[in-house]
N, C-alpha and C positions, 0 to 999 in steps of 0.2 A: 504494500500500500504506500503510498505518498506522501509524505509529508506536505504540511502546507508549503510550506517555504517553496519545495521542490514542485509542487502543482503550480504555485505561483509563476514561479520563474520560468517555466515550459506554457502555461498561459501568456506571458506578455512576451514571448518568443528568445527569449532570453534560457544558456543551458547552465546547470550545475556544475561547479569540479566536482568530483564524488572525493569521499574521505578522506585522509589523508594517507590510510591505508592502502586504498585499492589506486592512488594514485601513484606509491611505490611500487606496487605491483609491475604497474602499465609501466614505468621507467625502464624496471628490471626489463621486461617482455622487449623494451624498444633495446634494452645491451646487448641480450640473448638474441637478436635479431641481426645485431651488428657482428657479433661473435659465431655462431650458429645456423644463422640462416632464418629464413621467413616460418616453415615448417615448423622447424622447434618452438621457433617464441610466440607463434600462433597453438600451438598446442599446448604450452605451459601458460598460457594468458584463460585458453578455455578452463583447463582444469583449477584455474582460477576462477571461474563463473566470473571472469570480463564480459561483458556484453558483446555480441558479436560484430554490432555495426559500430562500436569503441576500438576491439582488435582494428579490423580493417580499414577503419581510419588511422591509427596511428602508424600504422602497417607499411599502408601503402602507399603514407604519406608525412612520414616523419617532420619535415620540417613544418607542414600546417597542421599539428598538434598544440594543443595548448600546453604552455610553460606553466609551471607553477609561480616562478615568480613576475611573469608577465603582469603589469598594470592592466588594471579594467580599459576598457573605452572610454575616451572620453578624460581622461584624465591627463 
């Protein structure tokens, strides 16, 4: 289920960072991907329960991933 916060922000079109956990996760996935290859770090991201259209984004698109420490818009 959703939180508000996170309903909210998918209503005014606007997307969530997820946790600060599942965002190390994704890091990891995008090293193992550097090191390893697309396969592996697409399979260690699932058995992570990453979301699939999250993998494939950052996948197969690393540099238009979001940074953590990237500023909002607009700022």
């Amino acid at each position: 289920m959703l939180s508000h916060n996170s309903y909210f922000g998918m209503a005014m079109g606007q997307s969530q960072r997820p946790d600060t956990e599942t965002s190390k996760i994704v890091e990891l996935g995008v090293r193992l991907q550097q090191s390893h290859g697309k396969a592996f770090a697409s399979e260690f991201l699932v058995r992570r329960a990453i979301p699939v259209n999250v993998i494939v984004r950052v996948l197969s698109d690393p540099p238009g991933r979001r940074r953590a420490n990237r500023m909002p818009a607009g700022l």
